[in-house]
Every structure is written in structure tokens, then in C-alpha cells.
N, C-alpha and C positions, 0 to 999 in steps of 0.2 A: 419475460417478466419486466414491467417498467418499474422504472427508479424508484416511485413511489412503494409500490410491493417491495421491491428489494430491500427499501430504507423500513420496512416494520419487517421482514424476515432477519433482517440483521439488529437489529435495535431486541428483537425478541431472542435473539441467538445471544448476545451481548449486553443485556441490560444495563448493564456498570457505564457502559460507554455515554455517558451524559454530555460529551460534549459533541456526538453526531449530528443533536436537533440544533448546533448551531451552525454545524455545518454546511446543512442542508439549510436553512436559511440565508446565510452569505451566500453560495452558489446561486439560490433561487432568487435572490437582491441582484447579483451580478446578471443575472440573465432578465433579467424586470427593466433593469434599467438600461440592457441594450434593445430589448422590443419596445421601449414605447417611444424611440426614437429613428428618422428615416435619415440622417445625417452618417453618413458612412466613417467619416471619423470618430466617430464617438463611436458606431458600432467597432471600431478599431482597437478601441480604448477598452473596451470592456471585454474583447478577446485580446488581445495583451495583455490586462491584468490577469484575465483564467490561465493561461499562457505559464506565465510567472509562477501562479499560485503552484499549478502542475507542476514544473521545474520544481520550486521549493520541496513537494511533495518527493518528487524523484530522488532528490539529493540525499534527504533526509531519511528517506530506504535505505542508500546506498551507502552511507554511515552506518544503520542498522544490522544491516546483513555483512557488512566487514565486519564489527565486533563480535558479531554473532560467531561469524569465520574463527575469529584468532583466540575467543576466550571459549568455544565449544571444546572441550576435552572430554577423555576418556574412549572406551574400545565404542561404545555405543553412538558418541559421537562421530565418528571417522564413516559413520554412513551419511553423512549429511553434512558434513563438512563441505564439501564440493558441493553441496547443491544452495546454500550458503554462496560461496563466491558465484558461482554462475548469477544468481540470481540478482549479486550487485553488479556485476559487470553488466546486465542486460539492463539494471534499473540507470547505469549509468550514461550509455547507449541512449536510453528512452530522454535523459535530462539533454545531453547533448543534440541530440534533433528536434527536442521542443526550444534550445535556446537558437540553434541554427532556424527555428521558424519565426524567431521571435524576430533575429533579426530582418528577415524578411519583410515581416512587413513594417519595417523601420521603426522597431522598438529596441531596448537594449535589455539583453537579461539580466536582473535581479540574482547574482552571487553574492551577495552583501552577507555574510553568515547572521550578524546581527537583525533579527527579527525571521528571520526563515523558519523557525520552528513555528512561530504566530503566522505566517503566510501559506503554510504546509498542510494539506489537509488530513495530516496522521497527526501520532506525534512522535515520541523519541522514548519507549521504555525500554530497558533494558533487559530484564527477565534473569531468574538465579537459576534454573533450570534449564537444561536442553528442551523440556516440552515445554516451559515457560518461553523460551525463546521460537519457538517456533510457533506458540498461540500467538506470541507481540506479532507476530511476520506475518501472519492469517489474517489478525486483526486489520490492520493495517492492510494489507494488499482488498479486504471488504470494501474497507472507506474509500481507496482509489476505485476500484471497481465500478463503485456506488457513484461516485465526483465525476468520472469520466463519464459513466453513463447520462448523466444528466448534460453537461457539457457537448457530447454529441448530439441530444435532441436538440437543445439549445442554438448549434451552430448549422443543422438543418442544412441547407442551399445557401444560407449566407455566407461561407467560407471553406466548399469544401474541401480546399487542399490542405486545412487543417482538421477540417474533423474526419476525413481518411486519415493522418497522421495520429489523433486519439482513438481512431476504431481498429488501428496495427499494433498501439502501446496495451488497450482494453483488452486485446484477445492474449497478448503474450502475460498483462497482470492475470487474467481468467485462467492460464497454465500452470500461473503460481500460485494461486491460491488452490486449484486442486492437487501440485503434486506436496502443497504444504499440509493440506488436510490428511493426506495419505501418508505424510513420515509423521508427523502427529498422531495417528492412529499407531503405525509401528513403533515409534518411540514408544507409548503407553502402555503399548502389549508389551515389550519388552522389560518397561520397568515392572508392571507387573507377574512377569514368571521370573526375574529377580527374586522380588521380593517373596514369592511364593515357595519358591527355594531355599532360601535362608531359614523361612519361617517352616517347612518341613523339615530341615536341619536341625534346626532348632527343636522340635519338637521330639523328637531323638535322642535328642543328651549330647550329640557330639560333637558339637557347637555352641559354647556360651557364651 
């Protein structure tokens, strides 16, 4: 599927998400303005900043899925608890070998917390639900999906010992975002034979 298709299958899965179509034009700005020059520095420049933006992206999962970790309670939670921490530990893994590449090619990584969420290609919701919390985590690993896919057409044969490094981070967000959609379905089943419970209960007398 190209990033285009992907970016109207997601934007039609997600309608609310109004700030995708700006996303996807910063990325396509960042990559416009490394093709219309043959200056290798400057093509430098403009994978350093993608570089950065990714990191910020990473980071700001890896805040998500810890809270997600420590504020997920009850018996229904303790199935997804752990896959919560795995999944920051691994988003945090992915930030530290995009900042170890940054430095490479003699850039310095952007930890500055200040402005990270504006350089991050998700954002930071928190969610009051366990299936709330794991749609934000869906959402969000789309949008990377979606960023890095573009990123790697973009970086083509101009760099590729970075964009093998985005098509290693792509395939391991593509695992999260399916095993997210599949405890999301279980979550929802679950809440619903709860609830369907109570309300047979209920309809019984033996429970008011």
C-alpha cells in the first residue's frame, strides 16, 4: 500500500484526527526540500531534522505506554499490562538508535523536552479507559507507520544505512499496531459480556 493510500485509509478509519493532513505536509515539505537540491549537506540537513522529528516521535510513545503501564488497573488490565511496558521499552530502543544515528552523521539529538511534542509526529493523549488507552496507542503507532513510510521512500539510495534503520523501527511499529488492534478487540469483548452480565442480572431482581 503507498503512504498515500495508507494516509486516506487512516484519515477514513480516524476522521477526528485533523491534524494528520499537517503532518503529512511537513514530511512532504521536508522531503521537497531535500530533492530539489544536489548539495549533500543540505541533503544532511533535512535527514537530521526527519532523524530528530522520529526521536521526538519515539520518545513521546515511550511516555505513553509507561503511563499507560502504571495507571492500567484492574483484573482486565493485568492482560496488557506487560505488553504496555514491552512496547515502551522497544519504542525506547528505536529512540536510542535513531539518536546513535543522528550522531553519526554528525548531528546532535534533540532531547530538549521543551517543544518535543510540536516536533513528534503523534501526540500525547492520555485516555480514561483501558480501550481508550489502547485506541491512543493504535492511533498513534498509524501516524508512525504512516511518517516512516514516507521517510523511507524518501530516503531511497540517498542514505541507506538509515532508511534500513527506519524499515527495522517500521516493521517492529507494524507488530504493534496489530497486536494493539487484537487486545482492543479483546478488551471490547470483554467489556461487553461484563456488561451483559450485570444487565442479565439485573433483569432477574437479584441485583439492584
Amino acid at each position: 500500500m503507498s503512504a498515500t493510500a495508507f494516509g486516506a485509509e487512516r484519515d477514513q478509519n480516524y476522521p477526528f484526527l485533523s491534524e494528520i493532513a499537517e503532518i503529512r505536509r511537513r514530511a512532504r515539505q521536508h522531503i521537497a526540500d531535500g530533492a530539489v537540491t544536489v548539495n549533500n549537506a543540505v541533503d544532511r540537513d533535512v535527514v537530521l531534522r526527519l532523524l530528530n522529528e522520529a526521536l521526538a516521535t519515539e520518545l513521546v510513545c515511550v511516555l505513553r505506554y509507561r503511563r499507560h503501564y502504571f495507571v492500567a488497573t484492574g483484573s482486565v488490565a493485568e492482560s496488557v499490562k506487560d505488553e504496555f511496558l514491552k512496547h515502551s521499552q522497544e519504542e525506547q530502543s528505536h529512540a536510542d538508535q535513531i539518536a546513535e544515528r543522528i550522531v553519526q552523521l554528525g548531528g546532535a539529538p534533540n532531547l530538549n523536552p521543551e517543544g518535543m511534542v510540536d516536533r513528534n509526529h503523534s501526540e500525547y493523549p492520555e485516555g480514561e479507559t483501558l480501550a481508550d488507552m489502547i485506541e491512543e496507542d493504535l492511533i498513534a503507532e498509524h501516524i508512525a507507520i504512516g511518517s516512516y513510510r514516507e521517510i523511507i521512500q524518501y530516503l531511497a539510495d540517498k542514505d541507506t544505512t538509515t532508511r534500513r534503520l527506519f524499515e527495522s523501527i517500521l516493521a517492529v511499529e507494524e507488530q504493534h499496531a496489530e497486536e494493539l488492534a487484537s487486545m482492543r478487540q479483546d478488551i471490547l469483548r470483554k467489556d461487553r459480556s461484563i456488561t451483559d452480565t450485570k444487565r442479565a442480572v439485573n433483569s432477574t431482581g437479584e441485583l439492584q
